[in-house]
C-alpha positions in Angstrom: 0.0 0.0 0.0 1.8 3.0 -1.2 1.8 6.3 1.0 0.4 8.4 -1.8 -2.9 6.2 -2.4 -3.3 6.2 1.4 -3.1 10.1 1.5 -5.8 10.4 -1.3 -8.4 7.1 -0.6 -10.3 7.6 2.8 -10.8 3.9 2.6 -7.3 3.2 2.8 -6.7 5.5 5.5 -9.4 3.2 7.4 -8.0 0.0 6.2 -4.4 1.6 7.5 -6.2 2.3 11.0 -7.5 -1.5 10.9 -4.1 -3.1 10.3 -2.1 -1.1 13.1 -5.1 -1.3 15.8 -4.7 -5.0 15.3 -1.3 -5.6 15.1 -1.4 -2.6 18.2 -4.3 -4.7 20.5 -4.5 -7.7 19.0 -1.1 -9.3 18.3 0.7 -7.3 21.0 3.5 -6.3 18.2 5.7 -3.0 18.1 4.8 -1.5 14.0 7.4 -1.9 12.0 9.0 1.5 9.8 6.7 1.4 6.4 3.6 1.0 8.6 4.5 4.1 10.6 5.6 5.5 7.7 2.1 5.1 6.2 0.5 6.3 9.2 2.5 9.6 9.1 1.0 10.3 5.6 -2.9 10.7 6.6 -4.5 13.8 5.9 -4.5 16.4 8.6 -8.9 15.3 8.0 -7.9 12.1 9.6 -5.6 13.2 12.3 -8.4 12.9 14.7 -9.1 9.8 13.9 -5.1 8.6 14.3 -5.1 10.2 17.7 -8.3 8.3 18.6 -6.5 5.2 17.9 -3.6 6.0 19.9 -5.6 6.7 23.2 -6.6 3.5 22.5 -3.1 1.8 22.2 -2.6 4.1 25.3 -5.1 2.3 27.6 -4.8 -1.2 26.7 -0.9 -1.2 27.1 -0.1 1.6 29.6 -3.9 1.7 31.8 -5.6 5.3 32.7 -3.1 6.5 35.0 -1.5 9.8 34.5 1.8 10.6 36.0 2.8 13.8 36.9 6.2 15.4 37.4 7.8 18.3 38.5 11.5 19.6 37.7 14.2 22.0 39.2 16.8 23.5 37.2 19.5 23.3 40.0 22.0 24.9 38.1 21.4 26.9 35.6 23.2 28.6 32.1 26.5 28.8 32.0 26.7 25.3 29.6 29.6 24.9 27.6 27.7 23.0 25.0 26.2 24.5 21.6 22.6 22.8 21.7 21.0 25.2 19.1 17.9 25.4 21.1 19.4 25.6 24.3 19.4 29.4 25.9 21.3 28.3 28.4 24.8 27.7 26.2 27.3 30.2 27.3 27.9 30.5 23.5 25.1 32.1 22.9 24.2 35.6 23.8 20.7 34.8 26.0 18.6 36.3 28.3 19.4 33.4 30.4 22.9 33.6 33.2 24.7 30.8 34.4 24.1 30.6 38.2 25.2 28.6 40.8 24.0 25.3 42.2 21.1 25.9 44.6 21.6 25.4 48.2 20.2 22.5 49.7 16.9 24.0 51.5 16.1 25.7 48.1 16.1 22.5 46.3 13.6 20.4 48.9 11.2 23.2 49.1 10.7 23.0 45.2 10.3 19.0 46.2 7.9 20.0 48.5 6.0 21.9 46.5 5.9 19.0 44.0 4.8 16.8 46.4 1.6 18.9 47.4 0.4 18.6 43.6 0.4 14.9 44.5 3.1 14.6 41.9 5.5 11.4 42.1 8.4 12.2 40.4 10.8 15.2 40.9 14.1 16.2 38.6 17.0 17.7 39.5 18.1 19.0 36.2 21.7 20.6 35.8 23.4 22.7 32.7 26.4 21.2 32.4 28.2 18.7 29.8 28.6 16.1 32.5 29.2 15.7 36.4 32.4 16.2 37.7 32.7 14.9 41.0 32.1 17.7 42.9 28.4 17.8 41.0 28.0 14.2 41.5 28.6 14.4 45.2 26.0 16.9 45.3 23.5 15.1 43.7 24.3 11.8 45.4 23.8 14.6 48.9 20.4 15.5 47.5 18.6 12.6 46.1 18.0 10.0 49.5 17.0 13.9 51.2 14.2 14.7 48.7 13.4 11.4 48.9 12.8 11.3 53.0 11.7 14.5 53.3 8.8 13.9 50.3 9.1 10.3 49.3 9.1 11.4 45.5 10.8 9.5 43.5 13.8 11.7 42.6 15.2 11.4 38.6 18.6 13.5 37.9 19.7 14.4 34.4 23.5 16.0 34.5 24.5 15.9 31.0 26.9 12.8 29.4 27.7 10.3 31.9 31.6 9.2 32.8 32.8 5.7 33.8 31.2 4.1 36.7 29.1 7.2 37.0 25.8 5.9 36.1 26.2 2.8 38.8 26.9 5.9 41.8 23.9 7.2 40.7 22.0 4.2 41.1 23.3 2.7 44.2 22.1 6.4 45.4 18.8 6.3 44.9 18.2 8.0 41.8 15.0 6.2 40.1 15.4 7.6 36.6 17.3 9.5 34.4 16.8 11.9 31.9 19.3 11.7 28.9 17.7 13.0 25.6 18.0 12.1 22.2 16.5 14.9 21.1 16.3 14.6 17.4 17.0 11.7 14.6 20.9 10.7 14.1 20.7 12.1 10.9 20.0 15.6 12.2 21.6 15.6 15.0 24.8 17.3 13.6 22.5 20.6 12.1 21.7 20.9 16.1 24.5 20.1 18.5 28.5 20.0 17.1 30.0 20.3 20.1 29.1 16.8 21.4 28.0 13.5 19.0 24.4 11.7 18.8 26.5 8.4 19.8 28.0 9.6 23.0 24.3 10.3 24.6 23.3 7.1 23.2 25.7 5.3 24.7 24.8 7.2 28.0 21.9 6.0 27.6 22.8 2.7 27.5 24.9 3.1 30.8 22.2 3.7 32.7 19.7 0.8 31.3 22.8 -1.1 32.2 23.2 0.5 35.8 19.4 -0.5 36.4 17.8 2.9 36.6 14.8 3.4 34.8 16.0 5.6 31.4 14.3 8.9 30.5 15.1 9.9 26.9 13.1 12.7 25.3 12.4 14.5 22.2 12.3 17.9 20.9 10.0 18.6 17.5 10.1 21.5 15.8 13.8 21.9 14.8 13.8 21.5 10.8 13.7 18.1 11.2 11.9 16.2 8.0 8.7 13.5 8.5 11.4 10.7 7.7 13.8 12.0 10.4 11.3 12.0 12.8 10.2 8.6 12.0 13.9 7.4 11.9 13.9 9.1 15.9 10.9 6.4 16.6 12.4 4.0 15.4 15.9 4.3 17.4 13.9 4.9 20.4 12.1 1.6 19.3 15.6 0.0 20.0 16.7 1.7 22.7 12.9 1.0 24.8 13.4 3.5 27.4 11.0 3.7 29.9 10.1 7.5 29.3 9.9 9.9 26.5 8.8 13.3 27.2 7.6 15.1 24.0 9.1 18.6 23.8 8.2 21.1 21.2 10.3 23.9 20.2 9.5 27.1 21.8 12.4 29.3 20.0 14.4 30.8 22.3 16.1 34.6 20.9 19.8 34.6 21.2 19.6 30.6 20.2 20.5 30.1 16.8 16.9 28.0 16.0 15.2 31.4 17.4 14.0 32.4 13.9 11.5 29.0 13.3 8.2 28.7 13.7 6.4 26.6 15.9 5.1 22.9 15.2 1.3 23.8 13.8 -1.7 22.6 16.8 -2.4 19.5 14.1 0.9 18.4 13.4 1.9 18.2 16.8 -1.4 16.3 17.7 0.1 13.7 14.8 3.0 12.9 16.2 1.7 12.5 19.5 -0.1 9.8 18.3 2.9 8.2 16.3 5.2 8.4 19.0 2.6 6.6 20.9 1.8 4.1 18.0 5.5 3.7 17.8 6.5 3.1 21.4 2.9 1.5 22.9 5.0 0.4 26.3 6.6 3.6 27.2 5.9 6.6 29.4 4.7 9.2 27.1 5.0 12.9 28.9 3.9 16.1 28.0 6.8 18.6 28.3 8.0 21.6 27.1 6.9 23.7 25.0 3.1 22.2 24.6 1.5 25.9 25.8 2.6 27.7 22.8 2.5 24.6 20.2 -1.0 23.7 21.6 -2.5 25.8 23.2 -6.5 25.2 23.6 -5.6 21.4 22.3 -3.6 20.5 25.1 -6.7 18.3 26.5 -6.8 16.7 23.2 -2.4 15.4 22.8 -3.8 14.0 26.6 -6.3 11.5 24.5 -4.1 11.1 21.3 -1.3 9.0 23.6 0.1 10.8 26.2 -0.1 9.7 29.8 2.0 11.8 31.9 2.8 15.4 32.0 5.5 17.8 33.8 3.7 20.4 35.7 4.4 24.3 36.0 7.6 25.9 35.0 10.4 24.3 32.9 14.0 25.0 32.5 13.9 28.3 31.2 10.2 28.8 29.9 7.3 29.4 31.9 4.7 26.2 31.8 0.9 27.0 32.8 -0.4 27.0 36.3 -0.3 23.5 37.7 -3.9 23.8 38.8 -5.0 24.1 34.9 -3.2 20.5 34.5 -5.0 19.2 37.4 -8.0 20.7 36.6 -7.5 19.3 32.7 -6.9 15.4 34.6 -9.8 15.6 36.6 -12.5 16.5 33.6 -11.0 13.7 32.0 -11.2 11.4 35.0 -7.4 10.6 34.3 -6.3 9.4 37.9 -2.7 10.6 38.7 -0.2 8.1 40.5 3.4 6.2 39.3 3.8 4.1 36.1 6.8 2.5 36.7 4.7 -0.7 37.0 3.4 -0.4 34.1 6.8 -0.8 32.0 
């Protein structure tokens, strides 16, 4: 079935829908890369229709639960790293300083808070290329406190892991962490030249191999082509981590992506669902930049695939009040609790 006739034939487009809801609910099978491929050529008239499919997927291999997350950057700017979206590169002239690492009573009550929003997972998120030992010391300092003091499940992400690294973090206590992929290996070089696509991936493989859960997002939005971000689905296919937060790019001025537009409402809503249809098992979390991509549609990514969501602020953008998130759960009688189990 070639992608063209499925673009123009509604009845295709339903027989496509058949084939991956049962191969999805049925067979219990990942979809392999031309039936993903197919999907990602519906018309934006069927989109609806593709997200539909995915809350679906969503509920019979994930359940209704939402989980909900908060993060702290704990050290901000000052990153020596060229991450073309990033405003918090020292190579680039930002609105955003490098600052110090927070003291520790600064960092449990932004736990605390979390905690009150009946959140489960906090992250202590740092600028930096990696931890050096005085960073790692500080983290390994921080994570049983939060998680006494709140009983959160504390995740860290600190940049490209060293040697032995990952295993400290996980004989510490730290329950996940967040290492992204970001974009495709094919585009990674148009994004990030100071570091390679391989050396996060193999962090990422460090700590699946240390036994912490693995948190490896994405960012859309960055001139990245349909086949790139279908190539990114299907490395995250092989890596299986147990999270993905979706990011959107929210241009940041200074950075050099600051001149692109956002991902439209629809598209974003489309690959939503793809990621979802791609990667049925995983944790699939709202992050940044869904305000200004989404805006009214937020409710709707929540029944194209998603099930969990970081609340309030981000690392340098402001999020929407966490009430509105709650608020959005409860009219969808979304309960909100932990999903490790269900990996």
């Amino acid at each position: 079935m070639g992608i063209s006739q499925v673009t123009e034939d509604p009845s295709l487009v339903r027989e496509l829908m058949a084939g991956a809801g049962a191969a999805l609910l049925e067979e219990r099978r990942l979809l392999r890369p031309d039936e993903l491929a197919a999907l990602a050529a519906v018309p934006d008239r069927s989109v609806p229709a593709l997200a539909a499919l995915a809350h679906e997927v969503r509920l019979a291999w994930c359940g209704d639960t939402v989980e909900v997350e908060g993060i702290l950057s704990a050290k901000t700017g000052g990153c020596p790293e060229d991450c073309h979206f990033c405003a918090q590169s020292s190579r680039f002239d930002t609105p955003v300083k490098a600052t110090p690492f927070l003291d520790t009573d600064e960092v449990l009550a932004a736990a605390r808070e979390t905690a009150a929003l009946g959140a489960t997972e906090f992250c202590i998120v740092l600028a930096v290329r990696g931890p050096d030992e005085r960073t790692l010391s500080r983290i390994l300092e921080l994570v049983p406190l939060i998680t006494e003091e709140t009983g959160l499940n504390v995740a860290v992400s600190s940049g490209i892991l060293g040697p032995g690294q990952a295993q400290r973090l996980a004989e510490g206590g730290t329950h996940r962490y967040n290492h992204n992929l970001e974009t495709a290996r094919s585009h990674f070089p148009q994004i990030v030249t100071t570091h390679s696509w391989d050396e996060r991936w193999e962090t990422c493989q460090e700590v699946k191999a240390a036994g912490m859960e693995l948190c490896c997002g994405v960012l859309l939005g960055m001139g990245e082509s349909d086949p790139q971000r279908l190539e990114l689905i299907g490395q995250l296919q092989e890596l299986d981590p147990d999270e993905v937060p979706v990011n959107f790019l929210d241009p940041r001025p200074g950075t050099p992506l600051a001149i692109r537009r956002p991902v439209r409402p629809l598209d974003a809503i489309r690959w939503i669902a793809l990621f979802r249809l791609g990667l049925p098992r995983t944790i699939l979390r709202y992050a940044g930049g869904r305000e200004i991509t989404l805006g009214d549609l937020q409710t709707m990514g929540m029944t194209a695939g998603i099930n969990a969501l970081i609340v309030g602020n981000y690392l340098t953008t402001l999020g929407r009040a966490p009430q509105a998130d709650l608020n959005m759960l409860a009219d969808l009688r979304m309960p909100i609790g932990s999903l490790s189990a269900a990996i």
